[in-house]
FISEKE-960753 format. One record per residue (C-alpha): residue in one letter; y, x, z. Coordinates in steps of 0.001 Angstrom, whole numbers, padded with zeros to 6 digits, always signed. Example, Ala and Ser with C-alpha at 12.3 -4.5 7.8 and 13.67 -1.06 7.14 Angstrom:
<pts>
A-004500+012300+007800
S-001060+013670+007140
</pts>
This chain:
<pts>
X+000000+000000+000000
X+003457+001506-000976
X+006689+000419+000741
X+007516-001504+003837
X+005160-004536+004470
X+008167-007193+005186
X+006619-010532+006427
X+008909-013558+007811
X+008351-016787+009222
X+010679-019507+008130
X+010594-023177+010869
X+013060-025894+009564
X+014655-026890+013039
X+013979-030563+012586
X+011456-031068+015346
X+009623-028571+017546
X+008008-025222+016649
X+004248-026879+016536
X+000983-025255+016504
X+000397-024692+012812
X+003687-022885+012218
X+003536-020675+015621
X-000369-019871+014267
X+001315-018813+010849
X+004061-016704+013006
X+001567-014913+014431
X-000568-014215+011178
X+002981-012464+009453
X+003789-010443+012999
X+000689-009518+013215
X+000311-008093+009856
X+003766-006280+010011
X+003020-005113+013256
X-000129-003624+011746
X+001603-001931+008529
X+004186-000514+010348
X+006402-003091+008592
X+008981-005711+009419
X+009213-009449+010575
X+011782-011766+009592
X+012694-015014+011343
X+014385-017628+008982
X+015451-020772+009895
X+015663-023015+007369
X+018334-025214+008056
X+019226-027124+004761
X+018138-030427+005632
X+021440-030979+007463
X+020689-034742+008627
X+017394-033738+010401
X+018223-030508+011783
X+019694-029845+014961
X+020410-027144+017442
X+017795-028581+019910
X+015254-027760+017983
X+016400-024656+016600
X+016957-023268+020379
X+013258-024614+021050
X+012184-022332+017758
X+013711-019444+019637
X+012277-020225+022545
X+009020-020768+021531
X+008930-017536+019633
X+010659-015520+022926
X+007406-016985+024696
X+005163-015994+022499
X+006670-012923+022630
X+006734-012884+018735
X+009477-010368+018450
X+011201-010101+015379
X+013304-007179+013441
X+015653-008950+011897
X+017327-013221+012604
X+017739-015055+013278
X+018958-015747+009433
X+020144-019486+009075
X+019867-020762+005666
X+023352-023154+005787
X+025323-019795+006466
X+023858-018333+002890
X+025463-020793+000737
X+027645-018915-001292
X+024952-016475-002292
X+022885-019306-003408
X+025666-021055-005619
X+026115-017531-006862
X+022811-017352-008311
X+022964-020579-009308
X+026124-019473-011438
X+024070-016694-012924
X+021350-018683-013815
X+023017-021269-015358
X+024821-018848-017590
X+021485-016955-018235
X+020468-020599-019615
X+017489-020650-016649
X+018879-023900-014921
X+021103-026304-016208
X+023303-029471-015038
X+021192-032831-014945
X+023704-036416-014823
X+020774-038949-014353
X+021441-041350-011503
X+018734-042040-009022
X+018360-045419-011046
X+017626-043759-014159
X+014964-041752-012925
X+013056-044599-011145
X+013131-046075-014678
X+011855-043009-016387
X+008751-043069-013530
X+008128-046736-013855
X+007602-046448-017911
X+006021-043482-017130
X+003894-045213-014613
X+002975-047989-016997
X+001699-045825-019797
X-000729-043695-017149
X+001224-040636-017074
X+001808-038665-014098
X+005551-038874-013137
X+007869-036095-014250
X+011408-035503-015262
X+011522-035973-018825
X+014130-033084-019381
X+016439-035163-021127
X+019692-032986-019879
X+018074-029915-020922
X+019663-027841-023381
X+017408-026698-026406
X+018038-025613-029903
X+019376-028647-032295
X+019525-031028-029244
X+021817-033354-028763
X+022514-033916-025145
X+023827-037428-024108
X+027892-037217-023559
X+028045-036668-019610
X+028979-039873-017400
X+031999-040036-015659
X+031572-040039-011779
X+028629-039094-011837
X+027686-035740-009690
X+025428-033082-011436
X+022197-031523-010033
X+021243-028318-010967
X+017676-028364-012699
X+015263-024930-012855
X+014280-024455-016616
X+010269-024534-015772
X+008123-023418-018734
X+006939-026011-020285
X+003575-024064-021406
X+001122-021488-020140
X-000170-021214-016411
X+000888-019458-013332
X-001929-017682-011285
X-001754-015723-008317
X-004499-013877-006677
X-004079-015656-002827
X-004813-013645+000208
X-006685-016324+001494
X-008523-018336-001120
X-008387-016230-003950
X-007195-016837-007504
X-005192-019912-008566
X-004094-020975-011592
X-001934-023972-012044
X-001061-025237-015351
X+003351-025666-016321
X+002417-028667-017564
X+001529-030034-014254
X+005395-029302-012668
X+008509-030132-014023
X+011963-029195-013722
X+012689-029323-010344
X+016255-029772-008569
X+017601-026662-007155
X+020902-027646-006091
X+022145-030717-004768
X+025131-032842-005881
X+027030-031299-002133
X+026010-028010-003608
X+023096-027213-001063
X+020227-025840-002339
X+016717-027619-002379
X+013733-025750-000523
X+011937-024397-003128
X+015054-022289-004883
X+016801-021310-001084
X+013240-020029-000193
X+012920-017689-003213
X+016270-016330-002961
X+016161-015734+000572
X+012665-013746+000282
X+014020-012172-002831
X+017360-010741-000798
X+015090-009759+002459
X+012709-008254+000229
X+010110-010013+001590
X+006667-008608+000661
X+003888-011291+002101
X+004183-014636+002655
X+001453-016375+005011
X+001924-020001+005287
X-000038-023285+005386
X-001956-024561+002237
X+000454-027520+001934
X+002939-025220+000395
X+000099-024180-002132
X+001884-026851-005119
X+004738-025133-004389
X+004609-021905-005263
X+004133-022347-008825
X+007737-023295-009139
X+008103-020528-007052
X+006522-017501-008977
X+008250-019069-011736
X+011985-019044-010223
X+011242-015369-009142
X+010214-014389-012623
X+013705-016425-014034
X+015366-013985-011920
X+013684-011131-012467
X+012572-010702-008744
X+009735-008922-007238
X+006860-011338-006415
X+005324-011159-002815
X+002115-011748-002175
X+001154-015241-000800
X-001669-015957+001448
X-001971-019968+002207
X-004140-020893+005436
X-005872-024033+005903
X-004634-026682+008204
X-005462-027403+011919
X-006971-030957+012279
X-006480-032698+015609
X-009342-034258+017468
X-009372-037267+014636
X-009819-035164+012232
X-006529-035420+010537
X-003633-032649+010028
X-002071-031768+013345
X+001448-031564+012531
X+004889-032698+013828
X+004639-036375+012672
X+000719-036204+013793
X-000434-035790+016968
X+001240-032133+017124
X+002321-030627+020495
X+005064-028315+020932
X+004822-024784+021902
X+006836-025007+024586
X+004774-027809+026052
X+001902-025651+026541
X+003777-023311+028705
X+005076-027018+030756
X+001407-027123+031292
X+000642-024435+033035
X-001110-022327+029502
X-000712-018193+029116
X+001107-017246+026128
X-001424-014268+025733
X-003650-016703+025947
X-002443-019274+023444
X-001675-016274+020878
X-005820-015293+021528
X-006519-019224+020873
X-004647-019689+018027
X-005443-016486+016211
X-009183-017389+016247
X-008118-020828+014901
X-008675-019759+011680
X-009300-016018+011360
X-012187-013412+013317
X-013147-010032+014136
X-016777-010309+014334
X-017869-011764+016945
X-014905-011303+019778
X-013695-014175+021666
X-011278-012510+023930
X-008738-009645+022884
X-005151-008339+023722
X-002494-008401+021255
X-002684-004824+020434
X-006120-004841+019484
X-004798-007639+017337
X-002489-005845+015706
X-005252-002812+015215
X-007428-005296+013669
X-004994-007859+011115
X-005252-006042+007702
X-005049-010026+006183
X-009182-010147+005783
X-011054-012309+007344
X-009131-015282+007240
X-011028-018284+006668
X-010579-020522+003673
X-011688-023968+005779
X-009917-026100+008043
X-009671-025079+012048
X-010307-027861+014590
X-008266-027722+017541
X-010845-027640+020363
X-008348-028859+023450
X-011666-027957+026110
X-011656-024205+024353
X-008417-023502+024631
X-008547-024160+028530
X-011630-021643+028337
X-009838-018962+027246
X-006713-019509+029076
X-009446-019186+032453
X-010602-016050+031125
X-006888-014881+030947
X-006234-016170+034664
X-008929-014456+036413
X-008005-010757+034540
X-004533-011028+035801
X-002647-009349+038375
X-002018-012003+041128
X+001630-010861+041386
X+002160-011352+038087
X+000498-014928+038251
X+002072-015567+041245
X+005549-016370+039947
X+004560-018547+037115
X+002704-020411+039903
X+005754-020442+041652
X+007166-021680+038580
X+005200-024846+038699
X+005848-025233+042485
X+009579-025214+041842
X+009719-028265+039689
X+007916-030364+042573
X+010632-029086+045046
X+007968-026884+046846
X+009870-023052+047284
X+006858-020224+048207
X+006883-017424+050490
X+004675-014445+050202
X+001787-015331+050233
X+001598-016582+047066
X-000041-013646+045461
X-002551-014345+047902
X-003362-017761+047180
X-003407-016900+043916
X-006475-014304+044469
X-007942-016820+046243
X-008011-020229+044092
X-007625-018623+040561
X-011101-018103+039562
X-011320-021941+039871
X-008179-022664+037522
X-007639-023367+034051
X-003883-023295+033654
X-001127-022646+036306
X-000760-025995+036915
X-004137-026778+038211
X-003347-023510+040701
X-000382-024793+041419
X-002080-028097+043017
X-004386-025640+045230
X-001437-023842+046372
X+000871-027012+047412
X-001516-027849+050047
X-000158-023914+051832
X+003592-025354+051496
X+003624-029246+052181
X+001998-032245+054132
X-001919-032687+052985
X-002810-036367+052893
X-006344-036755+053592
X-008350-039396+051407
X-010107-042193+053444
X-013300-041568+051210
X-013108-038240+052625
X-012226-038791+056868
X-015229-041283+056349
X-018103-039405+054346
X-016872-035930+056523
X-015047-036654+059777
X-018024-038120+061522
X-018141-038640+065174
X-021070-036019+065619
X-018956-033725+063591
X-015534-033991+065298
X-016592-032204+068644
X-017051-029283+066658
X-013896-029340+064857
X-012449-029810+068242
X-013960-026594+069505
X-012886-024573+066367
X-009573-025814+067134
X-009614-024464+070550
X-011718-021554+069688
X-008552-020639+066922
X-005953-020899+069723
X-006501-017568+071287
X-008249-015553+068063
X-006528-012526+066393
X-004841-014369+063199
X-007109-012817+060271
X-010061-013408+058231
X-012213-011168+060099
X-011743-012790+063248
X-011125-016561+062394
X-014693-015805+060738
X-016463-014622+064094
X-014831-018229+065425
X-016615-020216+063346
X-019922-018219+063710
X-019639-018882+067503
X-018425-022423+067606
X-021553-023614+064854
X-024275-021331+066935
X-022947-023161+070392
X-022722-026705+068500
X-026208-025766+066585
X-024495-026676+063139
X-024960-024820+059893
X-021924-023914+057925
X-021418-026524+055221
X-021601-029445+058312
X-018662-027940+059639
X-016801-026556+057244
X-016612-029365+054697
X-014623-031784+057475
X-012554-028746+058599
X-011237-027960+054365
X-010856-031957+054104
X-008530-031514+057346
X-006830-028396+056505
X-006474-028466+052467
X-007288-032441+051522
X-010492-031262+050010
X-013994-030870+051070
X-014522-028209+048042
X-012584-024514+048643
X-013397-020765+048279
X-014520-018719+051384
X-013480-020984+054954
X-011982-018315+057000
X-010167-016806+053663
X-008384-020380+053539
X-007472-020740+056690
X-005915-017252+057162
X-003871-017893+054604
X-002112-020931+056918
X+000121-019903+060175
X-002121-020826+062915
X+000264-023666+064050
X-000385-025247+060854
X-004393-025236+060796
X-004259-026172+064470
X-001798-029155+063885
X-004210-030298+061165
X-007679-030118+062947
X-006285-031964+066059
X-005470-035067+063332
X-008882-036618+064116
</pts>
């Protein structure tokens, strides 16, 4: 490869950075990252009545959690519009484009006869200039498009980086608008231009764009352009089997992180969602980046597998560091009004191997800063009356103890040999007392974890 691999990633801020296009994000860093090379973010901002700044700051966002870093943006499309007029200009006097008068009215007339006859529906080129043509005289009032000269024979083919060679037949597109009457471009001529000035070398996006880039390779070639190579990736289908996207059952990025999900662990998700290295489940971003040369990426659609997901993100959990999980825990705790003390990291060693996402740690860990409401199921199955002599002596036994594992643990030992109990009789009514659940990790771990006011405050509540 020769030259600087330049890869980009391009959202239009008209909803929420969702799961296909943060997948695709990852795909172009993650080959630049591996060549040495360059990423780009874009936003493409031209559809002025959808877009909006929300969005576009929940792009950045999205991408900042990720940690998705990018060389160069971000680049917003609505503050390029003089260089696109100015190509415009030049193509129109190179006789590549051209003005087009026909009212929306006349078009839905040429479709409907078009229609009728069985044809597929295409703009018949009647403004475009040719040799001996007479042109009809130009309405009055009337605002212009600007029109991309397509050729009207031969094929365009393209060797994909995911599927393999394409060819689609001219004759299949037609002259597409590529400036609007308010003089903003349309999608398909502001993306070439802007890849063609950023020198953009690959292009990974989804396979919906895969009609598109026809018209594309064409404009590029009208302007003499380098073409990048494209690589179009399937689709993610939701649990119904249909396209996850913003209109479809999508999620936002950003939602994830709401629920309690690892970015590290979400990048790991979504870059098996469609590509592999053999047979590894679990990897870090830089052996990513060591592995992405562009192979390997599947040609079939990815399901999203919700359950999976909340697999990996375990895996990520238990490997690591409790102080760094601790404040993203705290996180969580924050937005229920609970505020944490140091012990966090601690609680976090303790209850994490059980968790899925933050959030689910989070509910172990509210019980160590708030009231615990015990559940009458629970006070009935566990709080027995043969039972709550022996929580009674534990409680008295804990008064006078050292305060720490080791010696909380000799307490219980003594007070189930003197009330001839085994462990599970005892210490199921004393969690249900102290935490609100008969189900924890290691009793006297728990309970150390509590000021000894607290625990003895909550096994007196018989």
């Amino acid at each position: 490869m020769t030259g600087t691999v330049r890869t980009r990633i391009a959202p239009s801020p008209t909803g929420f950075l969702h799961l296909g296009t943060a997948r695709t994000a990852l795909y172009s860093w993650a080959y630049a990252r591996h060549h040495g090379g360059e990423f780009v973010l874009r936003i493409e901002d031209t559809d002025v009545a959808r877009s909006t700044q929300d969005s576009t700051d929940q792009i950045l966002a999205s991408m900042q959690w990720l940690g998705l870093d990018y060389d160069e943006g971000p680049i917003y499309q609505m503050q390029r519009l003089a260089r696109y007029q100015e190509v415009i200009a030049q193509m129109l006097a190179a006789g590549t484009a051209y003005h087009c008068y026909c009212t929306p009215a006349e078009l839905e007339e040429m479709r409907e006869a078009q229609r009728a006859r069985g044809e597929k529906t295409l703009y018949d080129r009647r403004w475009r200039p040719a040799a001996g043509k007479v042109l009809p005289p130009v309405p009055e009032g009337v605002p212009p498009v600007v029109r991309f000269c397509n050729p009207p024979e031969g094929d365009v083919t393209w060797n994909d980086l995911v599927k393999g060679e394409i060819t689609i037949n001219n004759r299949e597109i037609d002259d597409l608008i590529i400036l609007r009457p308010d003089g903003v471009p349309t999608y398909n001529f502001a993306v070439v231009v802007d890849d063609w000035d950023m020198a953009i070398t690959h292009v990974f996006r989804g396979d919906e764009h895969i009609n598109n880039t026809p018209w594309q390779i064409n404009i590029f070639r009208a302007l003499g352009a380098a073409l990048p190579q494209f690589g179009h990736v399937p689709v993610i289908l939701g649990d119904d089997g249909q396209k996850l996207s913003k209109r479809r059952g999508a999620v936002s990025v950003t939602a994830y992180e709401d629920n309690g999900y690892l970015p590290e662990a979400m990048l790991n998700y979504l870059a098996r969602l469609g590509w592999s290295h053999g047979d590894e489940e679990l990897f870090t971003r830089e052996q990513m980046v060591s592995w992405f040369d562009g192979s390997h990426l599947s040609k079939s659609p990815a399901q999203w597998d919700a359950a999976k997901l909340a697999w990996v993100n375990a895996q990520y959990m238990k490997a690591k560091p409790d102080d760094a999980l601790a404040p993203l825990v705290a996180a969580q705790l924050k937005k229920r009004g609970i505020e944490v003390d140091g012990r966090l990291p601690s609680i976090c060693a303790l209850f994490k191997d059980r968790c899925d996402t933050t959030v689910v740690l989070a509910d172990w860990a509210a019980g160590f800063y708030g009231d615990v409401t015990v559940k009458e199921v629970d006070r009935a199955q566990h709080l027995t009356d043969a039972v709550k002599p022996a929580v009674a002596a534990l409680a008295d036994k804990l008064a006078d103890v050292t305060w720490d594992k080791a010696s909380i643990a000799a307490a219980i030992k003594e007070v189930l040999a003197t009330q001839g109990l085994k462990m599970p009789a005892l210490a199921m009514p004393v969690r249900v007392l102290v935490l609100g659940t008969p189900q924890t990790p290691s009793l006297d771990a728990v309970l150390a974890l509590f000021s000894r006011e607290t625990v003895l405050t909550r096994l007196r509540d018989l």
